[in-house]
C-alpha positions as CSV (number, residue, x, y, z in Angstrom):
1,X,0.0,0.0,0.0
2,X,1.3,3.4,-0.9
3,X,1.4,6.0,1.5
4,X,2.5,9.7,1.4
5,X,3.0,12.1,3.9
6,X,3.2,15.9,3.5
7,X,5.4,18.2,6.4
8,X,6.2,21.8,6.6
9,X,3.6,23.7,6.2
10,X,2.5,26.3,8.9
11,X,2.2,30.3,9.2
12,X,3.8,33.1,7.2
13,X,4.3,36.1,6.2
14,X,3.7,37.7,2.5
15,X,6.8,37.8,0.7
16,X,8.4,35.3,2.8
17,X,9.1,31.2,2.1
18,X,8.3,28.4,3.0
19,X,9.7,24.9,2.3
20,X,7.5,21.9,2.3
21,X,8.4,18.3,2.0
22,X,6.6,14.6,1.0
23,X,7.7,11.4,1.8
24,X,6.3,8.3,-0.2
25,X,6.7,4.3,0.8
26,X,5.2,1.4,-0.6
27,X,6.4,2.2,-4.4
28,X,9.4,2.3,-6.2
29,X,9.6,6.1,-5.7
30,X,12.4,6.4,-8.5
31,X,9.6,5.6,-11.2
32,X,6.7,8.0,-10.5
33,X,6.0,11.4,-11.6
34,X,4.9,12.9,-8.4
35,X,2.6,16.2,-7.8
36,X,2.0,19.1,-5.3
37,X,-1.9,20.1,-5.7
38,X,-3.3,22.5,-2.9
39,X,-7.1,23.2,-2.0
40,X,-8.2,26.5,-0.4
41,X,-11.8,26.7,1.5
42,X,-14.8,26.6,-0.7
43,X,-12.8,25.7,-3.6
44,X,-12.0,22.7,-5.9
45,X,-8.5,20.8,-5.6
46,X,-5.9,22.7,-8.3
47,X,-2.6,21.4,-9.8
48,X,0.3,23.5,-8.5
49,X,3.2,21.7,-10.2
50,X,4.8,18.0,-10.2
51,X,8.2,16.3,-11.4
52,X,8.8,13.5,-13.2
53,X,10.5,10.0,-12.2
54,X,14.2,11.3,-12.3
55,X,13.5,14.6,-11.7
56,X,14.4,15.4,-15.4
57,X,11.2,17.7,-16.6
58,X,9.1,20.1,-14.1
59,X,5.6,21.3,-14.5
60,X,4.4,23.9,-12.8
61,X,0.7,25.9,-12.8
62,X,0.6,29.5,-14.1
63,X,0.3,31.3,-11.0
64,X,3.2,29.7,-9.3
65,X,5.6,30.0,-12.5
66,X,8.6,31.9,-10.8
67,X,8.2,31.6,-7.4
68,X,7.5,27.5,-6.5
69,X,10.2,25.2,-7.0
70,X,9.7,21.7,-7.1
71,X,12.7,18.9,-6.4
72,X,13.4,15.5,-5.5
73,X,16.0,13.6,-3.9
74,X,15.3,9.7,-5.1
75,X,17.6,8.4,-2.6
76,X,15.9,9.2,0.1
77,X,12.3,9.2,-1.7
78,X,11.8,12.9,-0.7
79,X,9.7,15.5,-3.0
80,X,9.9,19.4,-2.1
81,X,8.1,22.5,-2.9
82,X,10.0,25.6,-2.1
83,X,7.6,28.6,-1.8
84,X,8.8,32.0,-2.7
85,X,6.8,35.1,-2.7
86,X,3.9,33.6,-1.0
87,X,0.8,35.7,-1.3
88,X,-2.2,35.6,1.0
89,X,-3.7,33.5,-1.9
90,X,-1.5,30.8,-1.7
91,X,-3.6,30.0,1.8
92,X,-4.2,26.4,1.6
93,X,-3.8,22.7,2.3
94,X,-1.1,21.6,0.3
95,X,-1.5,18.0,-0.7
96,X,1.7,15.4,-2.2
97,X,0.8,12.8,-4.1
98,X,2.0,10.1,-6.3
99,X,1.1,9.2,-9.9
100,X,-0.5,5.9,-10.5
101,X,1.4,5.0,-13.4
102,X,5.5,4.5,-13.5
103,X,6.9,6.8,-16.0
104,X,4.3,9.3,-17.1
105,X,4.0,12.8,-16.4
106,X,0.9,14.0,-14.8
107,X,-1.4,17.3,-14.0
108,X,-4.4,15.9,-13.7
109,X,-5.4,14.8,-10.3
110,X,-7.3,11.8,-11.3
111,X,-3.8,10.5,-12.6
112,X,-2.6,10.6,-9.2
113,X,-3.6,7.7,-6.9
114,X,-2.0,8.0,-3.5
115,X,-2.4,11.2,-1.6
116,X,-0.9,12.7,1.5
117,X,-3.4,14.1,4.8
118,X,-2.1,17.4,3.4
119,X,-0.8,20.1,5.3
120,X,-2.0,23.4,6.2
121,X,-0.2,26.7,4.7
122,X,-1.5,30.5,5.9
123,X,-0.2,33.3,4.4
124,X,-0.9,36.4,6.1
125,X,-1.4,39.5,4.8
């Protein structure tokens, strides 16, 4: 069973950064694209960026272009999303998760089939 776990999130200021990081076990994590999607009160789940297998190709929504960064270390099956700029509208629960097929790269949720609890990430004006 595949499991993922998201950590980092919390409380910050505008302008400032914030680094979160996803764990995933049960998978070879080498082999899957994996994505950072985020879900703000009273609206739908969005795609905020993902990375494929090796780390090779990035993909990132519109309104993060510039300021998120995505990585991966495959050795230790981490996935990060380094936050710049953050803007009171990037308040939300940031979710990891992992693409259900090896080798494909993926923005649409329903490609993804293992999803972290999320955490929580305020921005405050």
């Amino acid at each position: 069973q595949v499991q993922v776990q998201e950590s980092g999130g919390g409380l910050v200021q505008a302008g400032g950064s914030l680094k979160l990081s996803c764990t995933a076990s049960g998978l070879t994590f080498r082999l899957y694209t994996m994505g950072w999607f985020r879900q703000a009160p009273g609206k739908e789940r969005e795609f905020v960026g993902s990375i494929t297998w090796n780390g090779g190709s990035t993909d990132y929504a519109d309104f993060v272009k510039g300021r998120f960064i995505i990585s991966r270390d495959n050795s230790d099956d981490m996935v990060y999303l380094q936050m710049n700029n953050l803007k009171p509208e990037d308040t939300a629960v940031y979710y990891c998760a992992s693409a259900k097929l090896m080798f494909v790269s993926e923005s649409n949720p329903a490609a993804f089939g293992a999803w972290g609890q999320g955490t929580q990430v305020i921005v405050s004006s």
